[in-house]
Residue frames as qw, qx, qy, qz and C-alpha x, y, z in Angstrom:
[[0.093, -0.538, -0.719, 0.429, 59.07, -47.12, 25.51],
 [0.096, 0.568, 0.292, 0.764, 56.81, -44.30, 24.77],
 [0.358, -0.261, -0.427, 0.788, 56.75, -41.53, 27.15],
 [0.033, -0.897, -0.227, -0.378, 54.31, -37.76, 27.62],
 [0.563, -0.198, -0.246, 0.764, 56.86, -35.24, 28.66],
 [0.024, 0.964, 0.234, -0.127, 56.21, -31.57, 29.33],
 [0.570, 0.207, 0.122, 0.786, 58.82, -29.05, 28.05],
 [0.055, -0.891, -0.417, 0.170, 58.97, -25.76, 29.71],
 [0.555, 0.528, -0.064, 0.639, 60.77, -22.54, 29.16],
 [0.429, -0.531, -0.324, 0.655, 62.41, -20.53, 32.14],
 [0.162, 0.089, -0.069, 0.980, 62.60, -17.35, 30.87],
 [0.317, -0.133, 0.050, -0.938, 58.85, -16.87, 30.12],
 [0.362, -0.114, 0.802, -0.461, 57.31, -19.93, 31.59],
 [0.752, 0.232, -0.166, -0.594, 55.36, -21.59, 28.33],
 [0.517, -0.135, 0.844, 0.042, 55.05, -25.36, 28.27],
 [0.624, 0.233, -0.407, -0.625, 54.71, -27.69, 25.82],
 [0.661, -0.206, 0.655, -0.303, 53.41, -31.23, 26.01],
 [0.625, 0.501, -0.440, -0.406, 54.31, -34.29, 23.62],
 [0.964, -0.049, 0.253, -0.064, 54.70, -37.71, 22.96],
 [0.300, 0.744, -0.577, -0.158, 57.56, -39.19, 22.26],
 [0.991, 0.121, -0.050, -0.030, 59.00, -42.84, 21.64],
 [0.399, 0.638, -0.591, 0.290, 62.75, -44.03, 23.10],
 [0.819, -0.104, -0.469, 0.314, 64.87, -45.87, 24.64],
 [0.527, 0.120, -0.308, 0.783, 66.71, -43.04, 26.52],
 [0.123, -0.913, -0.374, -0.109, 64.68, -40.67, 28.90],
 [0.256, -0.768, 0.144, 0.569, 68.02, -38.14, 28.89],
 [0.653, 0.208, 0.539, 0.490, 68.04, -37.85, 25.28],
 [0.254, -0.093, 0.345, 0.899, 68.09, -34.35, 25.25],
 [0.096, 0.208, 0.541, 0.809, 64.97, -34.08, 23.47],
 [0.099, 0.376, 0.360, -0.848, 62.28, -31.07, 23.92],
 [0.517, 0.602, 0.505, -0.339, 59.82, -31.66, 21.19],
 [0.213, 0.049, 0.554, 0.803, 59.45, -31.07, 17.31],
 [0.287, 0.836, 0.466, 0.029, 56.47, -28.65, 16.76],
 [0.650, 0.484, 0.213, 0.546, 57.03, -26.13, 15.31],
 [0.226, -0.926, 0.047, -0.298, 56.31, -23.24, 17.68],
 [0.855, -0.424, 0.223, 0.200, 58.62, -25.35, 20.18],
 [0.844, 0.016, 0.149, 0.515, 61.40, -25.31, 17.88],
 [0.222, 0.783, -0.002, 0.581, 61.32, -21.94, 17.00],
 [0.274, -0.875, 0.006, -0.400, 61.61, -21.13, 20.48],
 [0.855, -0.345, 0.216, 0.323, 64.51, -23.53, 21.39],
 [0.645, 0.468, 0.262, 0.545, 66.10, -22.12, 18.58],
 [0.130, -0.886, -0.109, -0.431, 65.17, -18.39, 20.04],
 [0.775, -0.580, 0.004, -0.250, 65.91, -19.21, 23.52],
 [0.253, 0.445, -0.809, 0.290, 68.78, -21.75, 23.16],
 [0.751, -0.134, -0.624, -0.170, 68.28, -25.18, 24.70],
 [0.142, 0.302, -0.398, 0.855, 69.87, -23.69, 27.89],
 [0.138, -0.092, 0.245, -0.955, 66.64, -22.15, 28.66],
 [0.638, -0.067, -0.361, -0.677, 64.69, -24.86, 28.65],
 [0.186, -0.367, 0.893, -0.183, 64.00, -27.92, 31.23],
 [0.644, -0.082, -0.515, -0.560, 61.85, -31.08, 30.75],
 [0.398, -0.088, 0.807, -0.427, 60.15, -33.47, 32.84],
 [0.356, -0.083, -0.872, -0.327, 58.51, -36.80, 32.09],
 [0.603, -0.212, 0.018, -0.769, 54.61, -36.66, 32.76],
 [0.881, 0.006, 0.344, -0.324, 53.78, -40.52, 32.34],
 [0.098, -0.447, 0.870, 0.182, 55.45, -43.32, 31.23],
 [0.797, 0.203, 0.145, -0.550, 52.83, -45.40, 28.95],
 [0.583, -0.130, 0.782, 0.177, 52.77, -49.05, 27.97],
 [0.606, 0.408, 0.597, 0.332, 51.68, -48.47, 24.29],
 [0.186, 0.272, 0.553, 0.765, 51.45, -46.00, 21.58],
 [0.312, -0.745, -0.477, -0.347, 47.79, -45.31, 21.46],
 [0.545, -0.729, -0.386, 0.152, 47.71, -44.46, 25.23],
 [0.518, -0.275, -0.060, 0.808, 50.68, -42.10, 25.14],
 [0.023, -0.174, -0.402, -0.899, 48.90, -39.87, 22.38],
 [0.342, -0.682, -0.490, -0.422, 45.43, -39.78, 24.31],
 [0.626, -0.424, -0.322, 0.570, 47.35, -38.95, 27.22],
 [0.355, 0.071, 0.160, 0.918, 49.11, -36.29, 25.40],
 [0.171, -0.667, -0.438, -0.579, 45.28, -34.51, 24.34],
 [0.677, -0.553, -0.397, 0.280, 44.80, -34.92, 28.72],
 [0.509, -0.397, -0.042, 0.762, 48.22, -33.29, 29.67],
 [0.152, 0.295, 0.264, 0.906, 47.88, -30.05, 26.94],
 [0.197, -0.637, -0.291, -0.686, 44.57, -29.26, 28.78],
 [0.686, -0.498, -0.289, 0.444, 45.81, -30.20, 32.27],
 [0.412, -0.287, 0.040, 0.864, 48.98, -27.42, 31.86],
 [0.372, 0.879, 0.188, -0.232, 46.68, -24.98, 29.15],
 [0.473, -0.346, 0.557, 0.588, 49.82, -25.46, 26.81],
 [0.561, 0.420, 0.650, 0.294, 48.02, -24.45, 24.00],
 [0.181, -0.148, 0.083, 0.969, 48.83, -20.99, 22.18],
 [0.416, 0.744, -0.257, 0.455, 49.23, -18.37, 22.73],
 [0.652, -0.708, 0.149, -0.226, 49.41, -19.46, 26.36],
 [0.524, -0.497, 0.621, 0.306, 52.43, -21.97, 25.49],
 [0.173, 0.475, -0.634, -0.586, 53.49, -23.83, 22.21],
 [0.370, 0.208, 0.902, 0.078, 51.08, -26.74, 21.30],
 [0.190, 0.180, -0.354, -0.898, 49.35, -25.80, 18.18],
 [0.572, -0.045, -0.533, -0.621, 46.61, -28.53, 18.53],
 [0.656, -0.438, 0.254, -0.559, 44.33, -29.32, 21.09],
 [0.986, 0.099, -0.033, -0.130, 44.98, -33.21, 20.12],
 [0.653, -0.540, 0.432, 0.309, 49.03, -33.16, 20.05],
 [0.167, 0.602, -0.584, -0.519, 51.67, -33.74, 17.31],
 [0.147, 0.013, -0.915, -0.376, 50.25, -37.45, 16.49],
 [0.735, 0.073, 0.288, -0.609, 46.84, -38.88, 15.68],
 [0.547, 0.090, 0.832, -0.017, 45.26, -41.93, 14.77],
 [0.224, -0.004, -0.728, -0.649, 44.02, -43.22, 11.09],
 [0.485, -0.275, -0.812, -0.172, 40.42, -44.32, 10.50],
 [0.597, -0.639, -0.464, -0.139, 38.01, -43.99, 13.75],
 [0.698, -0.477, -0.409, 0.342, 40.27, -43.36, 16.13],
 [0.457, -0.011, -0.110, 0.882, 41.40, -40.18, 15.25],
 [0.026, -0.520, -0.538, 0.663, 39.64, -37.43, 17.08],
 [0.075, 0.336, -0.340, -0.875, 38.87, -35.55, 13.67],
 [0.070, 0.130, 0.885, 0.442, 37.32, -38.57, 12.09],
 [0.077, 0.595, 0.796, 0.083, 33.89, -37.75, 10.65],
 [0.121, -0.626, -0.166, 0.752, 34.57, -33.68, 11.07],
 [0.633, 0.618, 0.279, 0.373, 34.53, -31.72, 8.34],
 [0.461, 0.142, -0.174, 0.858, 37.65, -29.34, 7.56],
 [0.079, -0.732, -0.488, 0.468, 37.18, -25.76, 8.95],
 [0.051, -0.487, 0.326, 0.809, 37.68, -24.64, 5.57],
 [0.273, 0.346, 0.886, 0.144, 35.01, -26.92, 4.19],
 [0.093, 0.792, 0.563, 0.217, 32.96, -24.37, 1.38],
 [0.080, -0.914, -0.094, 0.386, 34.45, -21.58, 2.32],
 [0.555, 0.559, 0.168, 0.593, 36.57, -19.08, -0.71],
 [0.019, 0.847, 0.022, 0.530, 38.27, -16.03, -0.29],
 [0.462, -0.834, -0.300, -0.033, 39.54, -16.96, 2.71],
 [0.593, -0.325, 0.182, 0.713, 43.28, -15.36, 2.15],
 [0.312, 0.879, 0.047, -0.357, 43.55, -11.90, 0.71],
 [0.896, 0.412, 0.080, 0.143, 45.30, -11.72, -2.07],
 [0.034, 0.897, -0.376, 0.230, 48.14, -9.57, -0.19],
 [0.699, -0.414, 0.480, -0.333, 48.47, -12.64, 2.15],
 [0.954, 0.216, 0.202, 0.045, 48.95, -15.03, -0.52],
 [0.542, 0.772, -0.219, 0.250, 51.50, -13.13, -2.23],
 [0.281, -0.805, 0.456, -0.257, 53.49, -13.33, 1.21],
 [0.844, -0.215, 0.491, 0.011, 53.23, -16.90, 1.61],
 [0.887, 0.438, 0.002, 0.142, 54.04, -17.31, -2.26],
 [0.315, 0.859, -0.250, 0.318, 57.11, -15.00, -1.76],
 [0.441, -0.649, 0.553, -0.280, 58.17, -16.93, 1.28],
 [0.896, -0.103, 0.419, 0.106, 58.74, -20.11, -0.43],
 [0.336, 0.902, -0.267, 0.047, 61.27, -18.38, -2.72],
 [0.216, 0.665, -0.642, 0.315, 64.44, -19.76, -2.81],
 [0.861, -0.350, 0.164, -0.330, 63.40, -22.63, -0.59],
 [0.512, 0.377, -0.772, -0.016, 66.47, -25.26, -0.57],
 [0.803, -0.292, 0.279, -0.438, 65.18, -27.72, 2.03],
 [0.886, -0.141, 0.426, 0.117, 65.85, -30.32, 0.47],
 [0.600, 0.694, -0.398, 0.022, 67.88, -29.03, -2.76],
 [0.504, 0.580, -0.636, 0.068, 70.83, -31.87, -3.06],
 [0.333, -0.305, 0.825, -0.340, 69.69, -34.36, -0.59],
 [0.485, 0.067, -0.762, -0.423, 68.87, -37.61, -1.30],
 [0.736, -0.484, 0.337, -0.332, 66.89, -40.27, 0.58],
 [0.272, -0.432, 0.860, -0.001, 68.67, -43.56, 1.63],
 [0.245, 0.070, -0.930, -0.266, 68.09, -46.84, 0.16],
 [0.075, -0.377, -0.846, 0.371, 66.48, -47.87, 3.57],
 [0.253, 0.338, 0.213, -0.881, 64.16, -44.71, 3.09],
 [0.417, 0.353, -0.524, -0.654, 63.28, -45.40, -0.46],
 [0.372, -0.089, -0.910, -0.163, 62.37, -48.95, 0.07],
 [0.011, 0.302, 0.764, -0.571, 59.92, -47.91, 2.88],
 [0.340, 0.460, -0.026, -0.820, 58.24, -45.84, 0.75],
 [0.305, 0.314, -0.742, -0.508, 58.14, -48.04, -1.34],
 [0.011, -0.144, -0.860, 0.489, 56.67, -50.44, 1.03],
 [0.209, 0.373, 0.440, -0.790, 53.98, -48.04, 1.92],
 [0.344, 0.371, -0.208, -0.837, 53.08, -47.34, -1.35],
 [0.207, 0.123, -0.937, -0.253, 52.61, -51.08, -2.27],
 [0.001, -0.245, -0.957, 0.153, 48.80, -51.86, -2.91],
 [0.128, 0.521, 0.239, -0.809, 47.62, -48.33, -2.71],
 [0.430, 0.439, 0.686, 0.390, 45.20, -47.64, -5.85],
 [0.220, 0.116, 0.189, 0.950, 45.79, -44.76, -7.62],
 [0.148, 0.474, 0.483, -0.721, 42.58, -42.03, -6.93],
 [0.363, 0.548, -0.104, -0.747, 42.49, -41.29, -10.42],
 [0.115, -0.120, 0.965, 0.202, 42.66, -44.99, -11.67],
 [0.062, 0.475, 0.860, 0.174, 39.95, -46.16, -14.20],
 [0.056, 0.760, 0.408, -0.503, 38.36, -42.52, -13.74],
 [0.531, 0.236, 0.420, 0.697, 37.89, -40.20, -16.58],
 [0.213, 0.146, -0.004, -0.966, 37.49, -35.98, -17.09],
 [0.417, 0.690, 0.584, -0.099, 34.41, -35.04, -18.18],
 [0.496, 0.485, 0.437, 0.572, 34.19, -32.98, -21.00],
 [0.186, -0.940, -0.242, -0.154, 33.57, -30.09, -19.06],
 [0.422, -0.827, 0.259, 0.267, 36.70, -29.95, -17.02],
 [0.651, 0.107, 0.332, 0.674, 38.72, -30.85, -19.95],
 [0.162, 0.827, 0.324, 0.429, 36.97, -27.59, -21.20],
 [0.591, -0.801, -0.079, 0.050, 37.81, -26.09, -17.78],
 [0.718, -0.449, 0.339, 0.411, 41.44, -27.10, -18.06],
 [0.596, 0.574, 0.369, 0.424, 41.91, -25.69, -21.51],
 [0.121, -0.942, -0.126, -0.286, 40.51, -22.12, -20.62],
 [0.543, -0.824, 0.118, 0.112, 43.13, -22.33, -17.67],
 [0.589, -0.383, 0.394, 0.592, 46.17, -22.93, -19.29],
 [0.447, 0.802, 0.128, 0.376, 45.21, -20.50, -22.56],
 [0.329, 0.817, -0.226, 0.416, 48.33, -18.03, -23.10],
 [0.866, -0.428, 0.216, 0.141, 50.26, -20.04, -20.30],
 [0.371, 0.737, -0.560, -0.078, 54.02, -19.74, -21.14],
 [0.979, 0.002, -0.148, 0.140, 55.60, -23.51, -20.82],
 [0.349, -0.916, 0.196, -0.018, 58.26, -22.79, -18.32],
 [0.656, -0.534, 0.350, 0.402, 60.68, -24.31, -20.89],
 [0.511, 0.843, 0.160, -0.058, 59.77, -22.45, -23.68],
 [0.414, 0.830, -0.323, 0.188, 63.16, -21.69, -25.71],
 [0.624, -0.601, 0.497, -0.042, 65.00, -23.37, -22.53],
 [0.645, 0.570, -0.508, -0.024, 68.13, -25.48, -24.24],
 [0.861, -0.400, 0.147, 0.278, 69.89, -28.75, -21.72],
 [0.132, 0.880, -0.454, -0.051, 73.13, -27.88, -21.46],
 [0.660, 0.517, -0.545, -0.006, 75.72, -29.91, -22.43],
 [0.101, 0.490, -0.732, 0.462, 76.84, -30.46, -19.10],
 [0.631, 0.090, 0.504, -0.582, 73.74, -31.17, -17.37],
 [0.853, 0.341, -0.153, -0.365, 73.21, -33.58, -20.97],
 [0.239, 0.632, -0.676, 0.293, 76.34, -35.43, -19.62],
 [0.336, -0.265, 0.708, -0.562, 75.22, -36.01, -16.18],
 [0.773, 0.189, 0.150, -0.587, 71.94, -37.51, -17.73],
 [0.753, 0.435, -0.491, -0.049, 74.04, -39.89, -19.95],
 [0.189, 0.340, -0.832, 0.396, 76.42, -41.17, -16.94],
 [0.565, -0.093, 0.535, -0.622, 73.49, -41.33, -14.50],
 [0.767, 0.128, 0.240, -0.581, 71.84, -43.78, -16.74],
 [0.539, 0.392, -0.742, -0.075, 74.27, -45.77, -18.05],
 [0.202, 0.024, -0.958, 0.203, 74.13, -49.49, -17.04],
 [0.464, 0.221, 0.500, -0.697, 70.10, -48.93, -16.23],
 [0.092, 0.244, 0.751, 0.606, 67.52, -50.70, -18.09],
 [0.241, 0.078, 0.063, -0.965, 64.87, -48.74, -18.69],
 [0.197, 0.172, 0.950, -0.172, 61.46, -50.11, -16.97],
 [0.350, 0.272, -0.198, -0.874, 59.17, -49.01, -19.93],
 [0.474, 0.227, 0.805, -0.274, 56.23, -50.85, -19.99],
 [0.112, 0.337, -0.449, -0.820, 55.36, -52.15, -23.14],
 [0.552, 0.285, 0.610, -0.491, 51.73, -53.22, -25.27],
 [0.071, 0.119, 0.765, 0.629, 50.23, -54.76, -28.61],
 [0.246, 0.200, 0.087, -0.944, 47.86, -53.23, -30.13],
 [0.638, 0.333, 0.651, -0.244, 44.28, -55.86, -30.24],
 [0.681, 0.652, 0.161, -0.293, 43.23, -54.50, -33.91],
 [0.703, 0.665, -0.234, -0.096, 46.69, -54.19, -35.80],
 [0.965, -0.126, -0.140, 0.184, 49.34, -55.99, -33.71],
 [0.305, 0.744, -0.279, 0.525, 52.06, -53.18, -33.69],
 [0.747, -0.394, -0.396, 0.360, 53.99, -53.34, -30.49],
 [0.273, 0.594, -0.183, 0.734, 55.13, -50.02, -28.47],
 [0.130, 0.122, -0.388, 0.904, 55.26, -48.21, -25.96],
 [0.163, -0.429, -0.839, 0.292, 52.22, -48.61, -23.37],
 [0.047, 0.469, 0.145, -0.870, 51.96, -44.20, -23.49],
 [0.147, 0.149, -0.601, -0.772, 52.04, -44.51, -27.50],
 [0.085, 0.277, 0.957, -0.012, 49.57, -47.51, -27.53],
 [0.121, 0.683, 0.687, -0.216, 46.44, -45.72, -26.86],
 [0.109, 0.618, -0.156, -0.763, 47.43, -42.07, -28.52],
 [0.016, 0.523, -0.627, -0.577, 48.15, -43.88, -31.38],
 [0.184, 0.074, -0.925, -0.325, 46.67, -47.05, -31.83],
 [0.154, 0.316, 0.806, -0.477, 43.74, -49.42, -30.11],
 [0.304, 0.647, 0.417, -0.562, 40.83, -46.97, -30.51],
 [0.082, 0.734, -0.260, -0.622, 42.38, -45.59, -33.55],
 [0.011, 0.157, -0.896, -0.415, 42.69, -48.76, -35.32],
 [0.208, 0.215, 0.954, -0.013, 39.23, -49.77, -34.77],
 [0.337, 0.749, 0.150, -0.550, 37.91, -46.81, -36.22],
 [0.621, 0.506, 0.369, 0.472, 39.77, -47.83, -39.56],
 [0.582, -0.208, 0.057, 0.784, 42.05, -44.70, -38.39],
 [0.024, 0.700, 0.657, 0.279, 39.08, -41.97, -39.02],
 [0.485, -0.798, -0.245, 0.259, 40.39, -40.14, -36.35],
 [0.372, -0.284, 0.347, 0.813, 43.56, -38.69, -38.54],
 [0.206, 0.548, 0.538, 0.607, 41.24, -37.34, -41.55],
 [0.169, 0.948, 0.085, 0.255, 41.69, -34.18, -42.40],
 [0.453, -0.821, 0.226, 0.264, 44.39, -33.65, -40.08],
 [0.587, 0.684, -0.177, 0.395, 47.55, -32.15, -42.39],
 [0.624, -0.321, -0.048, 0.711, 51.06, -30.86, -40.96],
 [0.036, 0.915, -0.045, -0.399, 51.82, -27.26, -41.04],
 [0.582, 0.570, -0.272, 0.513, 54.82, -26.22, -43.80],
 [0.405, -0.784, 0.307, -0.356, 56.10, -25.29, -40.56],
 [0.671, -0.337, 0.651, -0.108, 56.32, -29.15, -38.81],
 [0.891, 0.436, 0.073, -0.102, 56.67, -30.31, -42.08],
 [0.450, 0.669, -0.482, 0.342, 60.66, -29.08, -42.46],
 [0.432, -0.721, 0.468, -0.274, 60.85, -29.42, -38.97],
 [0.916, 0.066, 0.371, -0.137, 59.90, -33.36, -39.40],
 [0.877, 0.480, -0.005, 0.000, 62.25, -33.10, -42.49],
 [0.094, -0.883, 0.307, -0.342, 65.29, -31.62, -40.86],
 [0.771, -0.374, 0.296, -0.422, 64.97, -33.96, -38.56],
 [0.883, 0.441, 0.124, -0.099, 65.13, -36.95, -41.11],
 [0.556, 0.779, -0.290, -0.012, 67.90, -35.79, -42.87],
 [0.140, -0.662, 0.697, -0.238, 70.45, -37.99, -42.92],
 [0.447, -0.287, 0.756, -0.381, 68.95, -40.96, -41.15],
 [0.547, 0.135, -0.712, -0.420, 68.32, -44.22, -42.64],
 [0.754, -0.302, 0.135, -0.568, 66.10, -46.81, -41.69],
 [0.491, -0.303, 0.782, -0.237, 66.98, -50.31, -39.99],
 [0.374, -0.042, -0.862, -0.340, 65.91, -53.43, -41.45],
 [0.191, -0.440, -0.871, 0.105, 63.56, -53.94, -38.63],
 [0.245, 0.431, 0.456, -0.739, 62.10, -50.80, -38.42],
 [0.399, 0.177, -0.457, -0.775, 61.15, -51.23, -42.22],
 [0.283, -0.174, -0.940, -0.078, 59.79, -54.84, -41.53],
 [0.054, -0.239, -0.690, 0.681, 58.08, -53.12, -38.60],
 [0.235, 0.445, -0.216, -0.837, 56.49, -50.57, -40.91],
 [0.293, 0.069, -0.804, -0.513, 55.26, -53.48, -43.08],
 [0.269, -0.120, -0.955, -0.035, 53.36, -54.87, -40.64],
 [0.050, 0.386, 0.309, -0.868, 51.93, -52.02, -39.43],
 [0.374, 0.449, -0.199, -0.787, 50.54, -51.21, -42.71],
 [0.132, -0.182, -0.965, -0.138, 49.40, -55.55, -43.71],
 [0.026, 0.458, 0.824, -0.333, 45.72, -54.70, -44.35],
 [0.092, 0.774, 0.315, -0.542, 45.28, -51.39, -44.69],
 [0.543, 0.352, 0.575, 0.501, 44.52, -49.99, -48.46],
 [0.165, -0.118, 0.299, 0.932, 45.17, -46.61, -50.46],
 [0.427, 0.611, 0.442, -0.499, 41.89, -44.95, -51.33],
 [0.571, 0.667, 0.330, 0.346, 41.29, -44.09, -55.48],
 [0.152, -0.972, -0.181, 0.002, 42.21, -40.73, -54.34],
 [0.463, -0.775, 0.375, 0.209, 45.14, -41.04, -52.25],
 [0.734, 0.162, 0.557, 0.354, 46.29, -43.43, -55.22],
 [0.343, 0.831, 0.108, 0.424, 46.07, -40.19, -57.90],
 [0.246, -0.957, 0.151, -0.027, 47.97, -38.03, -55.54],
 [0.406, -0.734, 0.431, 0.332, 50.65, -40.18, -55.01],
 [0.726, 0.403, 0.438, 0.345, 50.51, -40.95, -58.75],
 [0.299, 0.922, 0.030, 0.244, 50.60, -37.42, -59.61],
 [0.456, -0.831, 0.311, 0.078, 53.77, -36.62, -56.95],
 [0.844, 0.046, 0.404, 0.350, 55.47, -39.80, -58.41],
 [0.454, 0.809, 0.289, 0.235, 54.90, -38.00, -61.77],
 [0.213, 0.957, 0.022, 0.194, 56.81, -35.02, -60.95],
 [0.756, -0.550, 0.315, 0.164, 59.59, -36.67, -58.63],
 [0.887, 0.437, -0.137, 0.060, 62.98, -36.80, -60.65],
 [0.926, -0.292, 0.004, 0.238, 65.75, -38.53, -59.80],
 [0.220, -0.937, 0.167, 0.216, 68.72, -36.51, -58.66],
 [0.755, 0.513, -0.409, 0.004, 72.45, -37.39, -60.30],
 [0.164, -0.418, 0.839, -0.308, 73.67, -38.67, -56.86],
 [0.749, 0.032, 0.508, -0.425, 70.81, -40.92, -56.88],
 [0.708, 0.651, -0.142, -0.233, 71.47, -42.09, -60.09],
 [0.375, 0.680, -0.626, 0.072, 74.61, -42.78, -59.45],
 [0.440, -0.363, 0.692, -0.442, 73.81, -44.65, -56.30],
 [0.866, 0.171, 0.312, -0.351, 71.77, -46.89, -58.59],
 [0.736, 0.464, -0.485, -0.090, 73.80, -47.14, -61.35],
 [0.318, 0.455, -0.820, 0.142, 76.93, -48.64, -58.97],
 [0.513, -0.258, 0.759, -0.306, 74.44, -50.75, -56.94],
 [0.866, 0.300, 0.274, -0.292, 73.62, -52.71, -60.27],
 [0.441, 0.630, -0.635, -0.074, 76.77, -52.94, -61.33],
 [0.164, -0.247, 0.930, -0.215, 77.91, -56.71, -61.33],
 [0.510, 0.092, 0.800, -0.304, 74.65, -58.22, -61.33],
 [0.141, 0.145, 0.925, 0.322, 73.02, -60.84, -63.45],
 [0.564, 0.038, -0.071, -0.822, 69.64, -59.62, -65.18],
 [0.640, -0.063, 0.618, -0.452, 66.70, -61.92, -64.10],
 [0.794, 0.495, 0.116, -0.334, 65.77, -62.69, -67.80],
 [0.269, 0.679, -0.569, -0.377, 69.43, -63.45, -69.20],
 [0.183, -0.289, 0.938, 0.046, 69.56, -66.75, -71.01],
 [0.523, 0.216, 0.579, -0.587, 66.22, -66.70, -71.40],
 [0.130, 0.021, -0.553, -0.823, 64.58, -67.40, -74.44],
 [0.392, 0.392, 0.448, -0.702, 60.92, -65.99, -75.00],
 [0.203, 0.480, 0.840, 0.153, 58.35, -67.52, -77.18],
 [0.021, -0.350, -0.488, -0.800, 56.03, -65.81, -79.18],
 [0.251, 0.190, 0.342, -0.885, 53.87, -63.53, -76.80],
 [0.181, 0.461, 0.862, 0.111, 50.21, -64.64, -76.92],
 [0.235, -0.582, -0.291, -0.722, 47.37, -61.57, -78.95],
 [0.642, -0.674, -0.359, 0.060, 46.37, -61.56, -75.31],
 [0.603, -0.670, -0.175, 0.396, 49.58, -60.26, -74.20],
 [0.272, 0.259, 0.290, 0.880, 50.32, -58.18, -76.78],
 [0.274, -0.746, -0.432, -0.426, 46.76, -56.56, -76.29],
 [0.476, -0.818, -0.215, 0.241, 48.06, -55.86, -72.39],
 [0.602, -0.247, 0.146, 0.745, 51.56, -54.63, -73.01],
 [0.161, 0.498, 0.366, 0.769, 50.12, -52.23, -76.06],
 [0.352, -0.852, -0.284, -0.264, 47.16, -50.91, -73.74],
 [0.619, -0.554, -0.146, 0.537, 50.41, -50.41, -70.93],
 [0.542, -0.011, 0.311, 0.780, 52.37, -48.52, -73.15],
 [0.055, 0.624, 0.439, 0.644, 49.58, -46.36, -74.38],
 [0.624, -0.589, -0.514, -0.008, 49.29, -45.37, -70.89],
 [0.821, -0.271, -0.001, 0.503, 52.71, -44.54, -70.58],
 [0.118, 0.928, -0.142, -0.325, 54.80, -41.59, -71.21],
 [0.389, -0.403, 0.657, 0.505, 57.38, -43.88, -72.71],
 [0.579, 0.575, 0.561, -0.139, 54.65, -44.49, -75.06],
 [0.070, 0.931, -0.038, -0.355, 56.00, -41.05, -77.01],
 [0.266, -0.779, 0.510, 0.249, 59.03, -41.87, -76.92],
 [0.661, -0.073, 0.707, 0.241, 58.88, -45.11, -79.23],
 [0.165, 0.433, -0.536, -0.705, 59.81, -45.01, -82.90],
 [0.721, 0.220, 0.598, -0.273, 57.26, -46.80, -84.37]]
């Protein structure tokens, strides 16, 4: 049943007036604003008695009651502890006595000094409220509930260039509040236990122009737009010597899968080496030589095997392909090297 109960205090005779919803009209309970609680808390529960105003057959009617009874008793402060002329619940949507106001901070700046802020900022210090509570399944699935249907505010909307500009300016010489910050080992533990046996719901997309599959975040940083420019959007853009070791550091060591190389192929089915980029990585080639671990790695992975040509026998090479092999060779540094 839902009930409007006054709540007074004996010592100095303030009331409050509220709605409330139960099965039990001795349940004890005296109200949950906040002035109210401070002063049950002050007081001691002792010093307080209640009486039931009206017994109402719905919801709705207990909470327009409630607006009634706060200016019936003048319970509103500093005369007693109601903090709003309207009670602790309202309605959504038309019915709620606000609807169509505007705030009473609508357009106005400045209106906290900046001593005043600093109090409030310094009074949520150290706040543990909720530090190491969870909610309950049943909690989590109401929320969940609720939230089901709701369309994001910022869905399908995009900055303008201005407030990206806006938002730049504001976070210049920001420090990243985990600048140099390192996970401890322990706390890299928890993270590993907590998520074992989870799969991880990571929504994933192909990319329309070159087919790459990834990650849904990556997708659009990386790809989409980026492919249908013919990847225009990376020229000029170099690595520092800086993120270059970092990137190589990094590396070291690790070898690649068979499917991420296959992956890597198919990424790259289409897309062709300029004249340019072709000299560069002719000229790098050029100067690349082959360490004596590498070497060695080659020599013993060709050891054993059958050359492609053995057994063969080659015919007389047509003036045609003499004429290419000669022009190859002239081409060649091994060129030098033959005793003619």
């Amino acid at each position: 049943m839902d009930i409007v109960y006054l709540t007074t205090n004996k010592v100095n005779g303030k009331q409050y007036v509220g709605s409330h919803t139960t099965e039990n009209l001795d349940d004890n309970y005296l109200g949950s604003g906040i002035i109210i609680k401070k002063a049950v808390k002050k007081y001691g529960k002792v010093n307080f008695k209640k009486e039931i105003l009206k017994i109402c057959e719905s919801r709705e009617e207990a909470i327009l009651l409630e607006e009634y009874f706060i200016n019936e008793n003048n319970s509103l402060i500093p005369t007693g502890y109601n903090i709003s002329p309207y009670g602790n619940a309202a309605f959504s949507g038309e019915k709620n006595p606000m609807y169509g106001k505007d705030p009473w901070n609508k357009g106005k700046k400045g209106i906290y000094s900046k001593e005043t802020i600093e109090k409030i900022r310094n009074s949520l210090k150290g706040n543990t409220r909720r530090l190491g509570k969870k909610h309950s399944k049943e909690t989590r699935q109401k929320i969940s509930d609720a939230s089901k249907g709701r369309v994001p505010w910022i869905k399908g909307k995009k900055h303008s260039k201005e407030t990206i500009q806006k938002l730049s300016i504001s976070h210049k010489g920001q420090i990243p509040w985990n600048k140099d910050k390192k996970t401890s080992e322990e706390t890299k533990k928890k993270l590993s236990e907590a998520h074992k046996g989870k799969k991880l719901n990571v929504p994933y997309g192909i990319c329309k122009y070159c087919g790459v599959k990834m990650k849904m975040g990556h997708l659009n940083r990386y790809h989409n737009d980026n492919c249908k420019k013919g990847f225009k959007s990376y020229e000029g853009i170099k690595h520092s010597e800086e993120t270059k070791k970092k990137i190589g550091e990094k590396n070291k060591g690790k070898k690649r899968t068979l499917e991420m190389i296959e992956k890597n192929r198919k990424s790259h089915i289409g897309i062709t080496h300029t004249d340019e980029s072709k000299k560069k990585m002719s000229e790098i080639a050029k100067k690349r030589k082959a360490t004596e671990k590498t070497k060695k790695i080659l020599s013993e992975s060709h050891k054993g095997q059958i050359p492609w040509n053995k057994g063969l026998k080659i015919g007389k090479r047509s003036e045609e392909t003499k004429k290419k092999i000669s022009e190859t060779l002239k081409r060649s540094k091994i060129y030098k090297n033959i005793e003619c």
